[in-house]
N, C-alpha and C positions, 0 to 999 in steps of 0.2 A: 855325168861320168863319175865312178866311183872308185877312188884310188883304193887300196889296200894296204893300207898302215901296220902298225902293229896290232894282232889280231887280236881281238877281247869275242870272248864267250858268252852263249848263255841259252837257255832250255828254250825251242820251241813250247813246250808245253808251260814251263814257266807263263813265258810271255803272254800265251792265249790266256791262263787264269787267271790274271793280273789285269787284262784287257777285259775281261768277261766280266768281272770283278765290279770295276771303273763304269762299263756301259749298265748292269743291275742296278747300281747306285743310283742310276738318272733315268730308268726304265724299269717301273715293273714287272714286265711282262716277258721278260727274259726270262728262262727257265733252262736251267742245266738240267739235262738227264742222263744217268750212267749205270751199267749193265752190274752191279756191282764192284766196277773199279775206283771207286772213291779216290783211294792210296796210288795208286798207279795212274790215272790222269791228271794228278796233282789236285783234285776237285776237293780235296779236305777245308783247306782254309773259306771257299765259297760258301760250301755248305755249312761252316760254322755261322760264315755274317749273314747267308740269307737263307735260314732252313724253310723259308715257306715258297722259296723261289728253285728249289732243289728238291729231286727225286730219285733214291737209288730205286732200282724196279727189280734187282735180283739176274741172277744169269736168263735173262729173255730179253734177247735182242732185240726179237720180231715183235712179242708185247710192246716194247718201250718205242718203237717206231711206230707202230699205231698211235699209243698215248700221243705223242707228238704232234701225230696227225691230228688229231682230236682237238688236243691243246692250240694248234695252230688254226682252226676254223671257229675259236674262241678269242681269236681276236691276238693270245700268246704269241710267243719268238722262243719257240724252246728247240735247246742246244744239245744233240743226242754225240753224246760224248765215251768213245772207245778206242780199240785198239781198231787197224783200219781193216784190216781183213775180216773182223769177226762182223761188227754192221753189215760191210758191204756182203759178204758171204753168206751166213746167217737170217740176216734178215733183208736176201736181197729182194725178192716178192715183195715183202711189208714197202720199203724204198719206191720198186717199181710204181705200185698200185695207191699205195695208200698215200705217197709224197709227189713221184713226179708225173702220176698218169692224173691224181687228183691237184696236184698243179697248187699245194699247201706251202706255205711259210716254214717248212722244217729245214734246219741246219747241223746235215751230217757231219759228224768231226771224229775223220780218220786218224789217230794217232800212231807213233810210231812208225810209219808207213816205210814203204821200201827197204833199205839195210838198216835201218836206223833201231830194227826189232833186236840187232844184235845177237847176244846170244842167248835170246829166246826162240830161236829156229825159225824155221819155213812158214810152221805154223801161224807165227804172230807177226811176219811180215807180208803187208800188203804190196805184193809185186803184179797184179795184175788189174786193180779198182780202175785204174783213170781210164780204163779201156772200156769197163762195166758200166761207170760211171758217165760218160762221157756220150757213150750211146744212147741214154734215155733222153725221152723228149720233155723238155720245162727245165732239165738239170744244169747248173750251171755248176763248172769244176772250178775251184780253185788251192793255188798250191805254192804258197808264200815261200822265198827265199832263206829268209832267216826272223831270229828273234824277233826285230824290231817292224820288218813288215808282215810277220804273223798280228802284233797287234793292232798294224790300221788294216792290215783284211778285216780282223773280225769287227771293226767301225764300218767297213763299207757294208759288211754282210746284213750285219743290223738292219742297216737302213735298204739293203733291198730286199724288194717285197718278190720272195719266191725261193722255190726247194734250191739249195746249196751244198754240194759236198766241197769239207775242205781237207785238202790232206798236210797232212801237218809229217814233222820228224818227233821226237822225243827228246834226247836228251840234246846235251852242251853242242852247237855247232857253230862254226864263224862268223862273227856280226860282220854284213855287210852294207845293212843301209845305215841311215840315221835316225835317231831317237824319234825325229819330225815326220819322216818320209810317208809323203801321199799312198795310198790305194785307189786304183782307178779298177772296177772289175772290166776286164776287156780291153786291157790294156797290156801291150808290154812295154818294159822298160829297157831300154840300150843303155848299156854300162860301160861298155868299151867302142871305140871308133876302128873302123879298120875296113879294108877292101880286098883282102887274098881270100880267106875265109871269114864265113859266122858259124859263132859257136852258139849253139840256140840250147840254153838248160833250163831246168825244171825244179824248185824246193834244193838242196842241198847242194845238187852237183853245179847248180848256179855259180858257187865258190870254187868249185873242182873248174869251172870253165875260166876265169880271171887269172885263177894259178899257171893254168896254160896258157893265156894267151900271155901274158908275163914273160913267160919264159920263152915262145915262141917270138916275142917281142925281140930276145937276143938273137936270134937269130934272122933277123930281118923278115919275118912273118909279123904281117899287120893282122891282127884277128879281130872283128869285131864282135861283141857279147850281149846274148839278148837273155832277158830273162821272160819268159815264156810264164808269168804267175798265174793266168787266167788259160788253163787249158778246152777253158769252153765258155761262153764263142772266143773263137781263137784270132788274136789279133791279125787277121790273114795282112791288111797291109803292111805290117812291119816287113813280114816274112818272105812277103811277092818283094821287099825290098832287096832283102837279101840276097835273094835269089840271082836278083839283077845285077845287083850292084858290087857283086862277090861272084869268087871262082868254085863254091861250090858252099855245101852248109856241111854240119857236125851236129848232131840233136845228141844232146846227154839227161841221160836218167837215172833215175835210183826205180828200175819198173823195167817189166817184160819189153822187149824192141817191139814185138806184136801187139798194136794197136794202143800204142802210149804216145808220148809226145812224139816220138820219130815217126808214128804212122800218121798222126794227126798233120804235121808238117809235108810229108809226101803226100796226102791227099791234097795239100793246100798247090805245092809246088809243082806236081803233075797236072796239073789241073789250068794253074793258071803262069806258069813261068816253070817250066820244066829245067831243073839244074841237075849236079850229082850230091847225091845226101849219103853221109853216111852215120851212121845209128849205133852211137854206143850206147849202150844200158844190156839187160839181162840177155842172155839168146836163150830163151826157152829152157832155162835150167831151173832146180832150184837152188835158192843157196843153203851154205851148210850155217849151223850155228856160229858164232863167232863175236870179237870187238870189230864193232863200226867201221874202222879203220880198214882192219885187217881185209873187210870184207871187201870194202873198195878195190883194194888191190888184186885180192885174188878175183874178183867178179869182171876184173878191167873197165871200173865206171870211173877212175882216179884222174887225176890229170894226166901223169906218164898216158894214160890208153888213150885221153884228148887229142895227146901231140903227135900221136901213131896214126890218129886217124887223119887230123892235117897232114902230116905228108902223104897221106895217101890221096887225099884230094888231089893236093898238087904236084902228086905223080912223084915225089921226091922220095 
């Protein structure tokens, strides 16, 4: 269970380079590869310590997902590292066929993904990949909370053998775990205990759901918090627990409600313990440019929109 103390920061993107960094050092067959965004993935200081382990390929998305491929049936672990929209869009064929149809050791890394593109508009936010992503067969999704569990994702990633898209945020966002904290792929993690509702989120809004239940805490709303970091395969027991063991679920996202974590959890809950969900993240819009922030608020993925949709679960 994770209290939330005084908040300390710090860059998903950070953390993955620094982690990527640590695991090259004792492996070398890691291989960074990036579209040319060197500067804007934070990839400079790697590609200083290990230029024979780093490759810019130029704006060719779909090329450097091949290479990948390639790199990966040589025995490699190379890390194709962008902004999350442009991989998954751009080169989503290459991904399809050459990663998860041939079932190779490539490790997608969506950055920036959902609001966190800020205001670099629509364009460079990834709001609909986990949906993309998620449907391919051999793909496993994953989508760390914060800083310090971005870098034992990329420890588990390492060590498993098979295509991975990871969606990561960009810049400064709330540390929630600890320095130490496990990655288990296919796992999720409960952070808060509770039995009115679960707030089930996903990479960022993971923090946006603690804040509410916090607050929903005053008000005699027991909420309990799951964080959802393995959106494929999807912890279905946690979730069938929830279902049960709670008056109803909340799924938060920084991502389209159509076919994201909220769809993933309804097929799970329909299926096999039928509750009422309601689905905060995107409603088929897109968003405008903007601060991170800002966006949450006006998008309604914030906490306030958290504790709006708990009362409506419970009819309040």
């Amino acid at each position: 269970m994770v209290e939330l103390q005084e908040v300390a920061m710090k860059e998903f993107r950070e953390s993955f380079v620094e982690a990527l960094m640590d695991l090259a050092a004792k492996n070398r067959n890691i291989i960074a590869i990036t579209p040319d965004l060197m500067g804007p993935m934070g990839l400079a200081p790697f590609a200083k310590r290990f230029p024979d382990q780093f490759f810019n390929i130029g704006i060719a998305e779909q090329n450097g997902v091949g290479f990948a491929a390639g790199l990966a049936l040589e025995g490699k672990i190379p890390f194709v590292v962008t902004f999350s929209t442009f991989t998954t869009g751009r080169a989503f064929e290459q991904i399809r066929v050459d990663v998860a149809y041939m079932n190779t050791n490539v490790k997608i890394v969506g950055m920036a993904a959902g609001l966190t593109g800020g205001l670099t508009g629509s364009t460079h936010m990834g709001i609909e990949e986990l949906a993309t992503m998620r449907a391919l067969p051999n793909m496993t999704v994953v989508a760390p909370a914060d800083a310090n569990s971005t870098a034992a994702a990329v420890a588990a990633i390492v060590d498993y053998q098979g295509p991975v898209y990871l969606r990561l945020g960009r810049p400064a966002d709330p540390i929630i775990y600890p320095e130490d904290t496990e990655f288990v792929i296919g796992r999720a993690f409960e952070l808060r205990q509770g039995d009115d509702v679960a707030l089930i989120g996903v990479g960022p809004s993971v923090y946006q759901c603690l804040v509410a239940a916090d607050n929903l805490a005053k008000e005699g709303i027991n909420c309990r918090v799951l964080d959802v970091a393995t959106i494929k395969p999807l912890d279905e027991e946690a979730i069938v627990a929830c279902a049960r063991e709670t008056k109803g679920i909340v799924t938060v996202e920084e991502h389209s409600i159509l076919g994201g974590l909220g769809g993933a959890v309804s097929e799970v809950v329909a299926g096999r313990h039928p509750c009422r969900v309601e689905r905060v993240g995107l409603r088929d819009v897109w968003p405008p440019a903007g601060d991170m922030n800002d966006l949450r608020r006006i998008m309604k993925v914030d906490a306030p929109a958290i504790e709006e949709a708990v009362r409506s679960v419970l009819g309040r």
